[in-house]
ZAKEBA-345152 format. One record per residue: x, y, z of N, C-alpha, C, O, CB in turn; residue number from 1; residue in three letters. Coordinates in steps of 0.2 Angstrom, whole numbers. Glycine has a CB too. Example, Ala and Ser with C-alpha at 12.3 -4.5 7.8 and 13.67 -1.06 7.14 Angstrom:
REM ZAKEBA-345152
<<66,-28,39>,<62,-22,39>,<66,-16,39>,<71,-17,42>,<57,-22,45>,1,"Ala">
<<64,-11,35>,<68,-5,36>,<64,0,39>,<67,6,40>,<70,-3,29>,2,"Ser">
***
This chain:
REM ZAKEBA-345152
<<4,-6,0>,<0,0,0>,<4,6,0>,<9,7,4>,<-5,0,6>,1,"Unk">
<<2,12,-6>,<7,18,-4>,<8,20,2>,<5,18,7>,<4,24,-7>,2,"Unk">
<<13,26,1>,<13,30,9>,<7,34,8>,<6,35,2>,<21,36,11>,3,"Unk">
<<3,37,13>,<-1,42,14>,<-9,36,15>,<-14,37,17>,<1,48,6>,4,"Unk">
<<-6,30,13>,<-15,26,16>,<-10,17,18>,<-8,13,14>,<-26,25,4>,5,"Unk">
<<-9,19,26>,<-6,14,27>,<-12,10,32>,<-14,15,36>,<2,16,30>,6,"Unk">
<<-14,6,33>,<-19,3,36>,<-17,3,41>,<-11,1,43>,<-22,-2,34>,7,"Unk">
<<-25,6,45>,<-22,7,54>,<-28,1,58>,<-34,0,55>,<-23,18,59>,8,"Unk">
<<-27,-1,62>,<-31,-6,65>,<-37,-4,70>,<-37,1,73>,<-27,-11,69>,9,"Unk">
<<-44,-9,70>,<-49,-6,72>,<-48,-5,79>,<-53,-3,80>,<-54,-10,70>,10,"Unk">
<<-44,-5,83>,<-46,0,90>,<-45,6,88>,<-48,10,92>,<-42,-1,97>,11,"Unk">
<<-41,9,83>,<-42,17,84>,<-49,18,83>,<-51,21,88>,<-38,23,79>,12,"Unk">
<<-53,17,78>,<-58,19,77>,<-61,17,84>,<-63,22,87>,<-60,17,71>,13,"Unk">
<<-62,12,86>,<-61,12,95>,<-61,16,99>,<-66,16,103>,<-56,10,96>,14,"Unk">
<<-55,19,99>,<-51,22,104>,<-57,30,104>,<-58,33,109>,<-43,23,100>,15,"Unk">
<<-58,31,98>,<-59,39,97>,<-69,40,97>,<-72,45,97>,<-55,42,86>,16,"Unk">
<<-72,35,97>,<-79,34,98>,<-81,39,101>,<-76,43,99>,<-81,28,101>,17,"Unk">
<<-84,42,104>,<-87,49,107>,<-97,50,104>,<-98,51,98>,<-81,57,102>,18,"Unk">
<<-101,49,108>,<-107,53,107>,<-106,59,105>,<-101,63,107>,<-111,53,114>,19,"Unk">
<<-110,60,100>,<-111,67,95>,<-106,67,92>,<-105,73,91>,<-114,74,98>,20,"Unk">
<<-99,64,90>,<-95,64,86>,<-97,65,78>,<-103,63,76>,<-92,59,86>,21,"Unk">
<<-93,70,74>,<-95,70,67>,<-91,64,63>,<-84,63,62>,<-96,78,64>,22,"Unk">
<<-96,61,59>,<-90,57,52>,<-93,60,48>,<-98,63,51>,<-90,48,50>,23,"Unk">
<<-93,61,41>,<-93,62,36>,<-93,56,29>,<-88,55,25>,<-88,66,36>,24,"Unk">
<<-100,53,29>,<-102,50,20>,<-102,53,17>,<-106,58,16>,<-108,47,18>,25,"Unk">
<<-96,49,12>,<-95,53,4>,<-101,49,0>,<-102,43,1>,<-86,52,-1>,26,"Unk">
<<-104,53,-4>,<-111,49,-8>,<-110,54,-13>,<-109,60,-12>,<-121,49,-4>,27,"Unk">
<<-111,50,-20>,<-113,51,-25>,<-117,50,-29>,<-119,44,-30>,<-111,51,-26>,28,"Unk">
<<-121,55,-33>,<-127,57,-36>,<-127,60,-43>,<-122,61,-46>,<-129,60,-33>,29,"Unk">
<<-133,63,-46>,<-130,65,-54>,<-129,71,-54>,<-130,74,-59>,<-134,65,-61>,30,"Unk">
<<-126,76,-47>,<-125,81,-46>,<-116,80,-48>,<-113,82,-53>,<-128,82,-40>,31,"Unk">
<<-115,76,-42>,<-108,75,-38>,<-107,72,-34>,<-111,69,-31>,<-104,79,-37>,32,"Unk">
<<-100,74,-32>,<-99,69,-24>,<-100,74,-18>,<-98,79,-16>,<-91,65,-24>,33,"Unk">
<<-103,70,-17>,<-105,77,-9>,<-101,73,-1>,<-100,67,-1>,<-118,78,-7>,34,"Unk">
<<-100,77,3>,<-98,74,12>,<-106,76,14>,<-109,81,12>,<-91,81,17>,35,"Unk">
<<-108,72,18>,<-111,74,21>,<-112,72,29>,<-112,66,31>,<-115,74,19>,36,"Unk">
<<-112,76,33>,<-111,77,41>,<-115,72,44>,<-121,73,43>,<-112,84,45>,37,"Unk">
<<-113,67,50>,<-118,61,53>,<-116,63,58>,<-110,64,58>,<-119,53,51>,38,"Unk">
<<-119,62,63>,<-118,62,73>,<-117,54,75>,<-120,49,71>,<-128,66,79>,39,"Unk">
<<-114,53,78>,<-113,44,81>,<-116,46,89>,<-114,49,94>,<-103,40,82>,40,"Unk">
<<-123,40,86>,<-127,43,93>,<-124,35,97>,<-124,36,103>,<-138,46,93>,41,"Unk">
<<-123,30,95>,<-121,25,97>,<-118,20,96>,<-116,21,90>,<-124,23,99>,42,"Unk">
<<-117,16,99>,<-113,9,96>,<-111,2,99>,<-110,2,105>,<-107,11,94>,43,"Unk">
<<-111,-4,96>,<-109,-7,103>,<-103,-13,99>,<-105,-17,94>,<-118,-12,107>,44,"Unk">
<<-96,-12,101>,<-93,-14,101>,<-89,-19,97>,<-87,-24,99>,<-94,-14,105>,45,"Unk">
<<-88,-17,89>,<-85,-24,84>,<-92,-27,84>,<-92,-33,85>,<-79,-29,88>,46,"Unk">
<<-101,-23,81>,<-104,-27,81>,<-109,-23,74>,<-111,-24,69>,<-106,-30,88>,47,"Unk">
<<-108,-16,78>,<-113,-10,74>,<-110,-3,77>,<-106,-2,81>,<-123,-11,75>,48,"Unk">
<<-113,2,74>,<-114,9,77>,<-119,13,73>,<-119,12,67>,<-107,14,77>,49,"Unk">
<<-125,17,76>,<-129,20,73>,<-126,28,74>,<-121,31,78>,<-137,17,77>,50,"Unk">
<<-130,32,68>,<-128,40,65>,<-135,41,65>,<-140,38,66>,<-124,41,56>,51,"Unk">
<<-135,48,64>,<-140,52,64>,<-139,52,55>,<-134,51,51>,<-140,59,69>,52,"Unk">
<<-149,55,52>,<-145,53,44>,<-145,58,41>,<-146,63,44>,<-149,50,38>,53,"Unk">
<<-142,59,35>,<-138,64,31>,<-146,66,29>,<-151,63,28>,<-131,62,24>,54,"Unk">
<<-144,74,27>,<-149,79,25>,<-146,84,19>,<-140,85,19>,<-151,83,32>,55,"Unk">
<<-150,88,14>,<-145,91,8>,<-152,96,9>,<-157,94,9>,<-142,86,-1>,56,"Unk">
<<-149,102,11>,<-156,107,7>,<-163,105,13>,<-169,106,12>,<-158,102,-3>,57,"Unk">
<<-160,103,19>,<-169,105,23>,<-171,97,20>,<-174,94,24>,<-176,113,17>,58,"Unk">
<<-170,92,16>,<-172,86,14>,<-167,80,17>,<-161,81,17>,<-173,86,6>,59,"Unk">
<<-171,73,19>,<-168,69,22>,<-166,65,14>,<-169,64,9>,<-172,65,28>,60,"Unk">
<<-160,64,15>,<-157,56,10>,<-158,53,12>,<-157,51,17>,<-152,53,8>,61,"Unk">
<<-160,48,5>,<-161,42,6>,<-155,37,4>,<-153,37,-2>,<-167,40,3>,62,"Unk">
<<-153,34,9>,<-147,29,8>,<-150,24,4>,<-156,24,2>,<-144,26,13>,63,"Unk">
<<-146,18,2>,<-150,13,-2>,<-146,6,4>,<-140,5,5>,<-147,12,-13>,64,"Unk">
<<-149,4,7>,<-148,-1,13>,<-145,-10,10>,<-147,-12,4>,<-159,-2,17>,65,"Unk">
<<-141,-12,13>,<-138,-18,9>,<-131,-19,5>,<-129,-24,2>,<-143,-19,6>,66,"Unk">
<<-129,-11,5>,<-122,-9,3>,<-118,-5,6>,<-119,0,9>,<-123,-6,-4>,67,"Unk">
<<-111,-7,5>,<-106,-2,8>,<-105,4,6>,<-105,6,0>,<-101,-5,8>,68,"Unk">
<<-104,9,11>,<-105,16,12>,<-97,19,12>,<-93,15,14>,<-110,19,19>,69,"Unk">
<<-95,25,10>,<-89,26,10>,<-87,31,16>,<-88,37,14>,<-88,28,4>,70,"Unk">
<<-85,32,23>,<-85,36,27>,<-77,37,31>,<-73,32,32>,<-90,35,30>,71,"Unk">
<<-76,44,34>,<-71,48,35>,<-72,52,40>,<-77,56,41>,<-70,50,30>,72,"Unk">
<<-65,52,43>,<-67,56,49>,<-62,58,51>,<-57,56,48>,<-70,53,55>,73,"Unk">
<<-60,65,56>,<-55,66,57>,<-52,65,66>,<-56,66,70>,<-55,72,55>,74,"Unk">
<<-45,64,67>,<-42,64,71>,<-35,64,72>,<-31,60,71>,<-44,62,72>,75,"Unk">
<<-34,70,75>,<-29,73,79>,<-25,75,70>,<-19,73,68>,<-25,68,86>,76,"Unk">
<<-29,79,68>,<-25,83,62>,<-24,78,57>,<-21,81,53>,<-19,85,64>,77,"Unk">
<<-26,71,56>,<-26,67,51>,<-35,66,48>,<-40,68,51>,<-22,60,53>,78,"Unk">
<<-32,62,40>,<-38,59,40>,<-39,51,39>,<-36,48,35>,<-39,62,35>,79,"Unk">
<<-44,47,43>,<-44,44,41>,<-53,40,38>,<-58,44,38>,<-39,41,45>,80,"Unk">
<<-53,34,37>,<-59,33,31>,<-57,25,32>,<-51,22,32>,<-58,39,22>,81,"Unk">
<<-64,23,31>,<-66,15,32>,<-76,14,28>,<-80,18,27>,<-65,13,42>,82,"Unk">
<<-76,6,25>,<-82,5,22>,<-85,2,26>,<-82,-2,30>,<-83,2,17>,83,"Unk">
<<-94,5,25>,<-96,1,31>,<-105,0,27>,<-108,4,25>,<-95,5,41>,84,"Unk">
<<-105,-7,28>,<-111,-10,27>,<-118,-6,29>,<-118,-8,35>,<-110,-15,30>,85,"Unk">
<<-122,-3,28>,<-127,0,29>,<-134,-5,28>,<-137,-6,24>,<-127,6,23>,86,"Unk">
<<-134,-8,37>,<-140,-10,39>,<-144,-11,37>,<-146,-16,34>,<-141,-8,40>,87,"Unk">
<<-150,-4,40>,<-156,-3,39>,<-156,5,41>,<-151,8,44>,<-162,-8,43>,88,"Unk">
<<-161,6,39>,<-164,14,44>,<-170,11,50>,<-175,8,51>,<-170,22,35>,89,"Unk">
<<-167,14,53>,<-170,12,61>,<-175,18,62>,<-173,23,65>,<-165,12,68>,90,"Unk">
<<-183,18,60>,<-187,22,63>,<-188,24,71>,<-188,20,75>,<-192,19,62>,91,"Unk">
<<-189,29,73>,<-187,32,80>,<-188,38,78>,<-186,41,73>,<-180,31,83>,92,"Unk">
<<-192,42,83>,<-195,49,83>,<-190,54,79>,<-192,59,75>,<-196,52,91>,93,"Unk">
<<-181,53,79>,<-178,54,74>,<-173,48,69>,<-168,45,71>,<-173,60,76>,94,"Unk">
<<-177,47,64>,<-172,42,61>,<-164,40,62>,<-159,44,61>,<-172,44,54>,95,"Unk">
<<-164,34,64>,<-156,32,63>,<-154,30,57>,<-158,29,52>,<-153,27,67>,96,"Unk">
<<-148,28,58>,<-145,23,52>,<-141,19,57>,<-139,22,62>,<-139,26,45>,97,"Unk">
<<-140,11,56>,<-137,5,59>,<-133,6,54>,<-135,6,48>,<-140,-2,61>,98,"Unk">
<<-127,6,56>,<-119,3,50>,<-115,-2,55>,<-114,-3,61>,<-111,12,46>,99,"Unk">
<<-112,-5,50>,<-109,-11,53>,<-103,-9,56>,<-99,-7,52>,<-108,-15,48>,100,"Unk">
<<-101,-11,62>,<-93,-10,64>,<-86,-11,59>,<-85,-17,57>,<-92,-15,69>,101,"Unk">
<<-82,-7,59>,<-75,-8,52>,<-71,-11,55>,<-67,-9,60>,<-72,-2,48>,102,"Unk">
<<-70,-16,50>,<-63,-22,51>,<-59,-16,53>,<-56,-17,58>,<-60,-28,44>,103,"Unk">
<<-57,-13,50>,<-49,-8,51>,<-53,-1,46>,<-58,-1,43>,<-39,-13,45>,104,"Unk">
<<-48,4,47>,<-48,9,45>,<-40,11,42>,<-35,7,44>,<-50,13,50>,105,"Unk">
<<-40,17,37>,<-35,17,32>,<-34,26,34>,<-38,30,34>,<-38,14,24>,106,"Unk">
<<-29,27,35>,<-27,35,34>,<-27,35,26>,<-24,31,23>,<-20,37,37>,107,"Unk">
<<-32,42,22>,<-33,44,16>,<-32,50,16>,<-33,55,20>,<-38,44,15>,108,"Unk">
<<-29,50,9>,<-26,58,6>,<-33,58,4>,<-36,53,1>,<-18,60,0>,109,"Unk">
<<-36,65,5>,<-41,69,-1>,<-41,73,-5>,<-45,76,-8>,<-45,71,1>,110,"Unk">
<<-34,75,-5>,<-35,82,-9>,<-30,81,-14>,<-26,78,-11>,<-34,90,-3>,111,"Unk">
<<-28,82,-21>,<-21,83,-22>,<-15,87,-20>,<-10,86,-22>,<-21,83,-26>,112,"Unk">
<<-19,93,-17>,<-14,98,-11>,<-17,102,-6>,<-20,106,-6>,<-11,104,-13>,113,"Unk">
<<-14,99,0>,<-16,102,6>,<-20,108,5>,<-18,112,1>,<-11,105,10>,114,"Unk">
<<-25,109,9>,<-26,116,10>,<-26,119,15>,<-24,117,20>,<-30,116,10>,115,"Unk">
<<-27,128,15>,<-25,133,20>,<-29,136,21>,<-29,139,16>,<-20,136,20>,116,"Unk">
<<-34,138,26>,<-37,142,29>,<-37,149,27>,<-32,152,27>,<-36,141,34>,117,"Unk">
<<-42,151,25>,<-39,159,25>,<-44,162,25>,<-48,160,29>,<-35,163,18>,118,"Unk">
<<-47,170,21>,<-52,173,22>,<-52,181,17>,<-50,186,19>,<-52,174,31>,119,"Unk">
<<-54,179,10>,<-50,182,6>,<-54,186,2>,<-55,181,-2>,<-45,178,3>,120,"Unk">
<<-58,191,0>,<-60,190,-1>,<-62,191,-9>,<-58,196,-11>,<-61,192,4>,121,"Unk">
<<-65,189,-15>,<-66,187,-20>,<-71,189,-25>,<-77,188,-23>,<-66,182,-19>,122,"Unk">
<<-71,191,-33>,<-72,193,-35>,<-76,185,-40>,<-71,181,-41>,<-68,198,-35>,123,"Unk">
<<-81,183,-42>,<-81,175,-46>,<-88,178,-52>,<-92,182,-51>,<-83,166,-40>,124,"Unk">
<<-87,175,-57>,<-91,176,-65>,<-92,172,-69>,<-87,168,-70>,<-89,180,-69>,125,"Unk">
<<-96,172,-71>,<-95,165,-77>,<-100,171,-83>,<-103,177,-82>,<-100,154,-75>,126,"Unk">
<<-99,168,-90>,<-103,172,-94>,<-107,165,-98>,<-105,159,-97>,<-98,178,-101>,127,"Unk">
<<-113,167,-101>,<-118,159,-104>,<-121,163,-108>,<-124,169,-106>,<-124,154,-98>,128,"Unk">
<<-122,161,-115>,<-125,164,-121>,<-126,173,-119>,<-130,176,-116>,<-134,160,-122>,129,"Unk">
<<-119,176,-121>,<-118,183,-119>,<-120,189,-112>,<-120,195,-113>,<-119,185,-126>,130,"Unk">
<<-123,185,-107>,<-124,188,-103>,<-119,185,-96>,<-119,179,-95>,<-131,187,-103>,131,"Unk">
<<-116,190,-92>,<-112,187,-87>,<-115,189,-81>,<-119,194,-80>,<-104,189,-87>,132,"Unk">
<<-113,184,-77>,<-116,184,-69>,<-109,185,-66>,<-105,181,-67>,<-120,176,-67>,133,"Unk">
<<-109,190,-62>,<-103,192,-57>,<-107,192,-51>,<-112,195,-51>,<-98,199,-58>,134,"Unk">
<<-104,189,-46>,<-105,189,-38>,<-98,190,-35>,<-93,190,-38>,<-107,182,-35>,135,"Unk">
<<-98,192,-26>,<-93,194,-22>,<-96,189,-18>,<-101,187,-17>,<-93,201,-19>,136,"Unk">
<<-88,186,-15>,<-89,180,-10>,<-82,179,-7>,<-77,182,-8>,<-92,173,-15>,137,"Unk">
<<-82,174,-2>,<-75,172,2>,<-71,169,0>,<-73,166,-5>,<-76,170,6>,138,"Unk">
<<-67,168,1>,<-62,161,-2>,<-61,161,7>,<-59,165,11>,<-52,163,-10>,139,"Unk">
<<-63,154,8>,<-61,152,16>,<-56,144,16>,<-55,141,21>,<-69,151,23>,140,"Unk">
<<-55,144,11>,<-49,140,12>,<-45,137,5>,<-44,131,7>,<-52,135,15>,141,"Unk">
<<-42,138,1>,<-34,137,-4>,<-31,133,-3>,<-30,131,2>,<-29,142,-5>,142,"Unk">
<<-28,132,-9>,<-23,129,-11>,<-21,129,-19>,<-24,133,-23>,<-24,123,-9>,143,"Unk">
<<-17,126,-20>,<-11,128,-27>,<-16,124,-33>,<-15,125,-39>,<-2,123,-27>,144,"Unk">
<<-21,120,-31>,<-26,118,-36>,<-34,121,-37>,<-38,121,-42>,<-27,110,-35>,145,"Unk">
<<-35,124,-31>,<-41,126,-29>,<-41,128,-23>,<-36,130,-19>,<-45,121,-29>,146,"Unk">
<<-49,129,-23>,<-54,132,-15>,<-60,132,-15>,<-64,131,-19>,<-53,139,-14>,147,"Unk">
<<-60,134,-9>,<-69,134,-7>,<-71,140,-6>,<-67,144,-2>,<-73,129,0>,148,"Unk">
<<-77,143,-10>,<-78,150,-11>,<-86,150,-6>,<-89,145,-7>,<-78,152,-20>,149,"Unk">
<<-87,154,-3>,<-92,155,2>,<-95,161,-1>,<-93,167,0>,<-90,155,9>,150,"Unk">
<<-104,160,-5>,<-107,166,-7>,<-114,168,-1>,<-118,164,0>,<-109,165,-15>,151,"Unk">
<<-115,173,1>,<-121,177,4>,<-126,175,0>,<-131,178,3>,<-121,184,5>,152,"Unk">
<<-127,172,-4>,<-132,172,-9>,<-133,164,-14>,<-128,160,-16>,<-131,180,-14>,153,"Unk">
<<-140,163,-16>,<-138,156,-22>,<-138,158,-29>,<-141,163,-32>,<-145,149,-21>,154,"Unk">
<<-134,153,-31>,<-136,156,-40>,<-138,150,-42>,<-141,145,-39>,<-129,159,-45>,155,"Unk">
<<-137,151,-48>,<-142,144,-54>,<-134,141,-57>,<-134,139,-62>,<-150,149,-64>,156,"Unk">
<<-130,142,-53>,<-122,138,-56>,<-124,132,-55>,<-130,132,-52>,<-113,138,-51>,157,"Unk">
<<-122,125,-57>,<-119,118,-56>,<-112,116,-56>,<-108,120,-58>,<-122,114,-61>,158,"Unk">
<<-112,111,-53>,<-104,105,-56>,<-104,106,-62>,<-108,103,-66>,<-104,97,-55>,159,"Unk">
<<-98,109,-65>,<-95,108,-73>,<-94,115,-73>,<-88,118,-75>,<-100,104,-81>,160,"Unk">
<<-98,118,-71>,<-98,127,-74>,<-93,130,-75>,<-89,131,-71>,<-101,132,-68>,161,"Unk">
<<-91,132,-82>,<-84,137,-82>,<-84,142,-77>,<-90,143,-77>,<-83,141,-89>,162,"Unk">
<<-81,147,-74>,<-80,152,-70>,<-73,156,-70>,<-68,153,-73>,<-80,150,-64>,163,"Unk">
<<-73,163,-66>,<-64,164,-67>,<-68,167,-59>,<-74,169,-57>,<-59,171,-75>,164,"Unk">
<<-64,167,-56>,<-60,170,-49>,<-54,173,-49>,<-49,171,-51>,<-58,166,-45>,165,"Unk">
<<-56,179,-45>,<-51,186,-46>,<-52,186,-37>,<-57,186,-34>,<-55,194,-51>,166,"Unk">
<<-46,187,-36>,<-44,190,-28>,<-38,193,-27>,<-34,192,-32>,<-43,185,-23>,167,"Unk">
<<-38,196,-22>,<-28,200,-21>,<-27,194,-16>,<-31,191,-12>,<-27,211,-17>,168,"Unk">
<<-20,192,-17>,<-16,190,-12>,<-11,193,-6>,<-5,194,-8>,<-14,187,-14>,169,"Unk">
<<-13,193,-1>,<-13,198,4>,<-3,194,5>,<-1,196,11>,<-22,197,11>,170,"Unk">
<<1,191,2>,<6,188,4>,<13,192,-1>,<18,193,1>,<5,180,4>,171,"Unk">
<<10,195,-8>,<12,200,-13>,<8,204,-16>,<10,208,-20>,<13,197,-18>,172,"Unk">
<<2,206,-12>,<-2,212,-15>,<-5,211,-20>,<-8,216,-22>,<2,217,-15>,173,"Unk">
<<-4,205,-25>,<-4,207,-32>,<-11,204,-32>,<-13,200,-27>,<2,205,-38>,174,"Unk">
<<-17,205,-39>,<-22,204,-42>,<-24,196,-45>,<-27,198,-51>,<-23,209,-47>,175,"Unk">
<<-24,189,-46>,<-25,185,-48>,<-33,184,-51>,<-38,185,-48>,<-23,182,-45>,176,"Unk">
<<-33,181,-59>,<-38,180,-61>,<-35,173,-62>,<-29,172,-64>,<-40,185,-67>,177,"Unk">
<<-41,167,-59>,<-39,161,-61>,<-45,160,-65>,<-51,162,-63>,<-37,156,-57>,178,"Unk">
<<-44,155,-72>,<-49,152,-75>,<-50,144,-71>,<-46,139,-71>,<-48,151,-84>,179,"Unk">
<<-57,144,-69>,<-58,138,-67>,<-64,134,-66>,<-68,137,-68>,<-57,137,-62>,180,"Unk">
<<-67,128,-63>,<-75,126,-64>,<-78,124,-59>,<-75,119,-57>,<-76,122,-70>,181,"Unk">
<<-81,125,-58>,<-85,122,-52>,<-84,114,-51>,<-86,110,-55>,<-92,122,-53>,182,"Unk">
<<-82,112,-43>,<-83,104,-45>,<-86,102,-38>,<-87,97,-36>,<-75,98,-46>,183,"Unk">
<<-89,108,-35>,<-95,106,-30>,<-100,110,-28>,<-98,115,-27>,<-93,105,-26>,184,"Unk">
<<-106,111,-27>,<-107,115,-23>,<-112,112,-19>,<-113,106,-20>,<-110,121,-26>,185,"Unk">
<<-115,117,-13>,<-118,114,-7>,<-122,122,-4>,<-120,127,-2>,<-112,110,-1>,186,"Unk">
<<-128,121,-6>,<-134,129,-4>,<-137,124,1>,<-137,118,2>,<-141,133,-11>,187,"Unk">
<<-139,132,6>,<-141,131,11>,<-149,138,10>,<-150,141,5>,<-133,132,17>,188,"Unk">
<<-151,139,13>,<-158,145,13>,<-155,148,9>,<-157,147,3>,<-161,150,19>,189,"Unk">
<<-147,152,10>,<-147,160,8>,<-141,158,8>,<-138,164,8>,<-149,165,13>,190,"Unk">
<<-137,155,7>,<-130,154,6>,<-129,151,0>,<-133,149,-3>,<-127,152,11>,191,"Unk">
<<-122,149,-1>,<-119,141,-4>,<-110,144,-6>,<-107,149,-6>,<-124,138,-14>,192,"Unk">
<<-110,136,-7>,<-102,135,-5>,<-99,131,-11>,<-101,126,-12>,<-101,130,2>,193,"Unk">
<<-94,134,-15>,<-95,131,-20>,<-87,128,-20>,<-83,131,-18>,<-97,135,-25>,194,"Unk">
<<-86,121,-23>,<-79,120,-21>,<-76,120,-31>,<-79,117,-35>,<-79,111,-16>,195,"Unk">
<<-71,125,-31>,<-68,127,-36>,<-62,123,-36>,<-59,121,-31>,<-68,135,-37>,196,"Unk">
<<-61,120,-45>,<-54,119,-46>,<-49,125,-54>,<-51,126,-60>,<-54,109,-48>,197,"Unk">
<<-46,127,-50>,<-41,129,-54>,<-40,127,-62>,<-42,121,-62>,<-36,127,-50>,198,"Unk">
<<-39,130,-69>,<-37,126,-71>,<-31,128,-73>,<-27,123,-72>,<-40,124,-75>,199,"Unk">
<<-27,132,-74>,<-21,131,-72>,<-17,137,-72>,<-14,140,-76>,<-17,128,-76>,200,"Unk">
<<-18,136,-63>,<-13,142,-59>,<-5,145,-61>,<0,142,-60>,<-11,137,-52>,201,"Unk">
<<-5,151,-63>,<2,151,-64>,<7,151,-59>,<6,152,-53>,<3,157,-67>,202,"Unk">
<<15,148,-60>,<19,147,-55>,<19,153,-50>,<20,152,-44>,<26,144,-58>,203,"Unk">
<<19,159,-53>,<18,166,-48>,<15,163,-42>,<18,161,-37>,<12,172,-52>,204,"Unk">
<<10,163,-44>,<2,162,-40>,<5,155,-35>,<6,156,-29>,<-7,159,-46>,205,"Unk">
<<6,150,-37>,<9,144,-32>,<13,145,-27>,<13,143,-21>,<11,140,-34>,206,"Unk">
<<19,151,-30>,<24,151,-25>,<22,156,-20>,<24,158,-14>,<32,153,-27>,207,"Unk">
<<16,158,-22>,<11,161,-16>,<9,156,-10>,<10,157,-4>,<3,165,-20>,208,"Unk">
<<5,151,-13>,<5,146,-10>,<7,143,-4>,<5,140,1>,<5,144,-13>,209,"Unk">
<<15,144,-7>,<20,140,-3>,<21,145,2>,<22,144,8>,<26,138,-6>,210,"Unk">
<<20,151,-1>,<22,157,7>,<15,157,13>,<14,159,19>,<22,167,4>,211,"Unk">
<<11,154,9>,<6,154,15>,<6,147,21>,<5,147,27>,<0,154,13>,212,"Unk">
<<8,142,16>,<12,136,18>,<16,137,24>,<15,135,30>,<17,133,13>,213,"Unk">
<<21,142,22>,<28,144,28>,<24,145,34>,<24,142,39>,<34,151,26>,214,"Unk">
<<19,153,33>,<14,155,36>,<12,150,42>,<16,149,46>,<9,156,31>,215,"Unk">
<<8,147,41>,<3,142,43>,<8,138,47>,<6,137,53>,<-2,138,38>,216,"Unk">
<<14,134,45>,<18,131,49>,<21,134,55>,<21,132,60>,<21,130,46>,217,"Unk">
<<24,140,52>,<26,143,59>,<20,146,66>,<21,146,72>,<30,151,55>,218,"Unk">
<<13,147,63>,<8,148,71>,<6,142,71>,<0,142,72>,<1,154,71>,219,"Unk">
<<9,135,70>,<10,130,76>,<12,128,81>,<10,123,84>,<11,126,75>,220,"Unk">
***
């Protein structure tokens, strides 16, 4: 097995159990692939553990029962992620889900580059049969391929959408316009979150990156 997903054994997952813990099911759909946030209200020991169920938009999902689910969680600044068989949905004044206890768990890369926190603030547009849509929104977190852009408002974008994102970078001062496309989004009432990839960052712009890298290492 590569470096970066070396299989770790079932007591950590064990070890780290906690009431109202969050994990994170990746599920995909003809949207995309989405995370969505589950609580571990219980469990009993190398046998099962029940979650609270994923919700998208105010609406409950429906899992499909009888197949393995893909989930991930964090601890102590890693990631790690294991499959787990999906029960039943357990009726109860709030629905559960029963999943099956995991033989082992694997530490998983997700990203193809770290990301970094920040708070930046962003100019993003796309144009469609000669009419452009420009919004103001956040960038709260980067890297040298991408980011997640946080807007006050929804639009009518999808996954695939061409876009450019324009921001100053507060590490050289200077203006960036990146061409890039949507490869997620997630609305809420009055918000949404869209997860952008890059398409291709100039080396300028990375070794920006890397100074925020230095950044971020040093206020550990």
């Amino acid at each position: 097995m590569p470096e970066g997903r070396v299989a770790e054994v079932l007591t950590h997952f064990g070890e780290i159990l906690r009431h109202d813990m969050t994990v994170f099911l990746q599920y995909r759909n003809d949207i995309g692939d989405n995370k969505f946030p589950l609580k571990i209200v219980g469990w009993a020991a190398r046998r099962f553990f029940l979650t609270t169920c994923p919700y998208e938009n105010g609406r409950r999902v429906k899992l499909e029962s009888g197949i393995h689910h893909n989930i991930i969680y964090l601890s102590r600044g890693r990631v790690y992620g294991f499959q787990s068989l999906l029960y039943r949905e357990i009726q109860t004044m709030f629905p559960l889900l029963m999943f099956g206890y995991p033989s082992e768990v694997e530490c998983v890369e997700l990203r193809k580059e770290p990301r970094y926190k920040t708070f930046f603030a962003a100019d993003i547009g796309s144009e469609s049969e000669g009419i452009l849509e420009m919004y103001k929104g956040t960038v709260i977190n980067l890297s040298k391929s991408g980011c997640l852009l946080k807007l006050n408002l929804n639009t009518s974008w999808d996954v695939g959408q061409d876009v450019n994102l324009s921001f100053d970078m507060p590490t050289d001062n200077r203006h960036y316009s990146l061409p890039s496309i949507i490869r997620q989004v997630k609305r809420g009432a009055e918000r949404e979150d869209l997860g952008i990839e890059f398409h291709s960052a100039s080396d300028e712009f990375k070794a920006q990156i890397d100074v925020v890298s230095s950044v971020a290492e040093e206020a550990l």
